[in-house]
N, C-alpha and C positions, 0 to 999 in steps of 0.2 A: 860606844859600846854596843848599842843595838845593830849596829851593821856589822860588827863581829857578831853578833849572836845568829844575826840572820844567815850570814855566810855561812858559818857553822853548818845549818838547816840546809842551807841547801846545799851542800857537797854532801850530807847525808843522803839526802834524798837522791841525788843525783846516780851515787854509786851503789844504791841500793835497786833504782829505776832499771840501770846498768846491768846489773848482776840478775835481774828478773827477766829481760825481755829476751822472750820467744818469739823466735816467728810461726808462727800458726799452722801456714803452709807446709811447715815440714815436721809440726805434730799429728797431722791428720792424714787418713787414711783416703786413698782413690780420687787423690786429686784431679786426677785428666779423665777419667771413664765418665762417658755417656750411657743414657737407656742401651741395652743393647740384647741380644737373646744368644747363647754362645751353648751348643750342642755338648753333652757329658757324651766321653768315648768309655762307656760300662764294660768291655770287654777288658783295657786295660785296668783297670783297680783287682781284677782278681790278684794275690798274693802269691809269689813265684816260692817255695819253699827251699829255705836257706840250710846250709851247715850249721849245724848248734842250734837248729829250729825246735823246740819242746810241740811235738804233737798230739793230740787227743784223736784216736781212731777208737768209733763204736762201728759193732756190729750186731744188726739185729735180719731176722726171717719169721717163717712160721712158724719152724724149731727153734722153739726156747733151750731147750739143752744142748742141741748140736750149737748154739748161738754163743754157748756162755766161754766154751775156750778160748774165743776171737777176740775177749772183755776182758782177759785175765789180766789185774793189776800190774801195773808197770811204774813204780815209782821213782820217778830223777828227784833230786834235791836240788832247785834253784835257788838263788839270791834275787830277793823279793825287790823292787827297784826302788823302796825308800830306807835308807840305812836303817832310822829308826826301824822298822817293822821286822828286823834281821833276817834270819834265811826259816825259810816255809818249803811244806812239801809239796811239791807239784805232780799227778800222773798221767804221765803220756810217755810219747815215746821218741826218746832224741835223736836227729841226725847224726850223723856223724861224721868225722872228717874224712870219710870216703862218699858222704853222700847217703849210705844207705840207714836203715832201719831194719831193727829184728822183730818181725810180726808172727804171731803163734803160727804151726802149722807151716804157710807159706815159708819160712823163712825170710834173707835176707832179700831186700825191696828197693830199688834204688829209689831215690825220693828229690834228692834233690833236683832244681833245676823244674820241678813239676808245676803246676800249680793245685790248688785241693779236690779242684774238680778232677784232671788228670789223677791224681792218687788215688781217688774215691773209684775212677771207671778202670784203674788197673786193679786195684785188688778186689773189686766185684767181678772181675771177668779170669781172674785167678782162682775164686772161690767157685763162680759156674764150671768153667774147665773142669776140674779137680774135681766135682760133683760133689763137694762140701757141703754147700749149702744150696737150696734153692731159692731162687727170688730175695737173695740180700739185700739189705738196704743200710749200703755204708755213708758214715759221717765222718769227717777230718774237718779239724778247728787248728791254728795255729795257737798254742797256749802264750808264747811268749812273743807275740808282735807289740811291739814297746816303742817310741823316738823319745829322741833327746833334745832338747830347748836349753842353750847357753846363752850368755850376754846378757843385751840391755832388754831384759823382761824383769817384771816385777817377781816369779819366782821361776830360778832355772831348776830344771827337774828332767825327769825320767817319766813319762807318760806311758801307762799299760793301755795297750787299747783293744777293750773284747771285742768290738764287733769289727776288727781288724781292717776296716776303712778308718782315715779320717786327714782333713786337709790341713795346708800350712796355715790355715787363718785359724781353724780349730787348735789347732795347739800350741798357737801361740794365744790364743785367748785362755786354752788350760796353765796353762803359764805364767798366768796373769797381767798377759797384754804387754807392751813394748811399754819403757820407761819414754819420758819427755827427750830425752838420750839418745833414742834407737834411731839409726839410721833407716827409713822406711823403705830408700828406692838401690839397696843392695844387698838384701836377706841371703845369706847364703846357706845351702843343703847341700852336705857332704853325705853320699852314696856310696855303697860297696857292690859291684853286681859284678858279674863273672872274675872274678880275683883281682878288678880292678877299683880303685877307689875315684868316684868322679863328684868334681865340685860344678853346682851349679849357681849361680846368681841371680834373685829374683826382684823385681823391682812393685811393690805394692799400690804404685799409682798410675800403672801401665795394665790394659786389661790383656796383655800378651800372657798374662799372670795366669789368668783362669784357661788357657789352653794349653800351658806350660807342662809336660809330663810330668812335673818334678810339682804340680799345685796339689794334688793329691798324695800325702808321703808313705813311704814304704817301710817294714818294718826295719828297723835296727838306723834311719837315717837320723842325722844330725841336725839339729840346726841352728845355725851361730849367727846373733843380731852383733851386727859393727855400732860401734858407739859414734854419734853424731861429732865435728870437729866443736861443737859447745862443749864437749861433755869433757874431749881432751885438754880443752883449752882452759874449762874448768878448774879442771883436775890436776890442770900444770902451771899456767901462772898465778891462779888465786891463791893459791899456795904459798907463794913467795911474797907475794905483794898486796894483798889486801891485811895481811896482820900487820905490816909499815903502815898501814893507813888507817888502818882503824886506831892504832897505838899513835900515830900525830894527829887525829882527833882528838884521842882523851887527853892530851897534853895539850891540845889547842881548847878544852872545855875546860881543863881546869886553870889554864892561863885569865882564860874571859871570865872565868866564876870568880878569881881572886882582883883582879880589874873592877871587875864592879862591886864589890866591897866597900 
């Protein structure tokens, strides 16, 4: 009877050993990168402004009242990116699906396709022309630069990002970091840029990562963590056949409990 009771113990242990072991290597982040020093391209992260981009343009000079019709309230009503939080008012001023913006005075603006610097030196130099203003000093913010984090993260969500940088390692740490699950060395980022949509794949233990255009993300991009083949295999035969197993254990404990009686 104690060599059934032992057996017992260890086909427990065994498929519980079984059902735990990870391999380490493919929980961990930057397995293959050495020391290394890898140059930021700053010119690329400036923000190229999109269709449906929510803008914030101020203007200010040394004329405070010539200044003030340039500020005149402009209220869109966006959807806030956590459901709970529902819809909030937002003021700036929307692209639209031609591209443009209706700005006081100036009129219509093309905007898309710009970046905020390029919009900030066309309508300062629309305001000079025009003798508007003297010595403006315009600001443009994109109000809604936001990405998206799906899959195996601990939370998938909708990231607002003010200071409208931020890279795929940042947001997936706002995300609450990849599950034991995630595939590490095929991240993918779905892009939208000239009416096309472009998928990229990025492998996080390759340092081709941090020179990657696509390491730094852009507003309105995706990005979909793939579930590891544990996580499938998990998910598909544990299902079937660990509750046959655990159910002829408990009939094989209570066989050895009435046995020894």
């Amino acid at each position: 009877m104690l060599i059934l009771r032992k057996c017992f113990f260890q086909i427990t242990l065994l498929i519980t050993v079984a059902c735990s072991c990870v391999n380490t290597k493919n929980a961990t982040y930057f397995n293959n990168l050495n020391d290394s020093e890898i140059p930021v391209q700053v010119q690329s992260l400036e923000p190229v402004i999109q269709k449906s981009d929510l803008l914030s343009i101020s203007v200010n000079s040394l004329n405070e009242e010539a200044s003030k019709i340039f500020n005149a309230p402009n209220s869109t009503v966006v959807q806030a990116s956590r459901p709970e939080a529902g819809v909030s008012q937002a003021s700036g001023y929307l692209v639209s699906q031609d591209g443009n913006i209706q700005f006081p005075v100036l009129g219509t603006i093309k905007a898309v396709g710009l970046t905020k610097k390029q919009l900030k030196e066309k309508i300062t130099q629309s305001l000079v022309e025009k003798q508007l203003l003297r010595d403006p000093i315009v600001d443009v913010r994109i109000l809604n630069f936001r990405v998206t984090v799906l899959g195996e993260v601990a939370k998938p969500s909708v990231i607002s990002v003010a200071n409208e940088k931020i890279t795929l390692l940042e947001a997936l740490g706002l995300a609450g970091d990849l599950t034991i699950y995630a595939k590490r060395n095929n991240i993918m980022v779905l892009r939208e840029e000239e009416g096309k949509k472009i998928i990229k794949r990025l492998n996080l233990n390759s340092n081709e990562l941090f020179t990657s255009p696509y390491y730094y993300l852009k507003s309105n991009d995706i990005v979909y963590v793939e579930p590891n083949r544990a996580k499938i295999t998990s998910t598909s035969q544990a299902r079937t056949w660990l509750p046959v197993v655990f159910s002829g254990l408990s009939v094989l404990a209570i066989a050895i409990d009435r046995i020894t009686r």
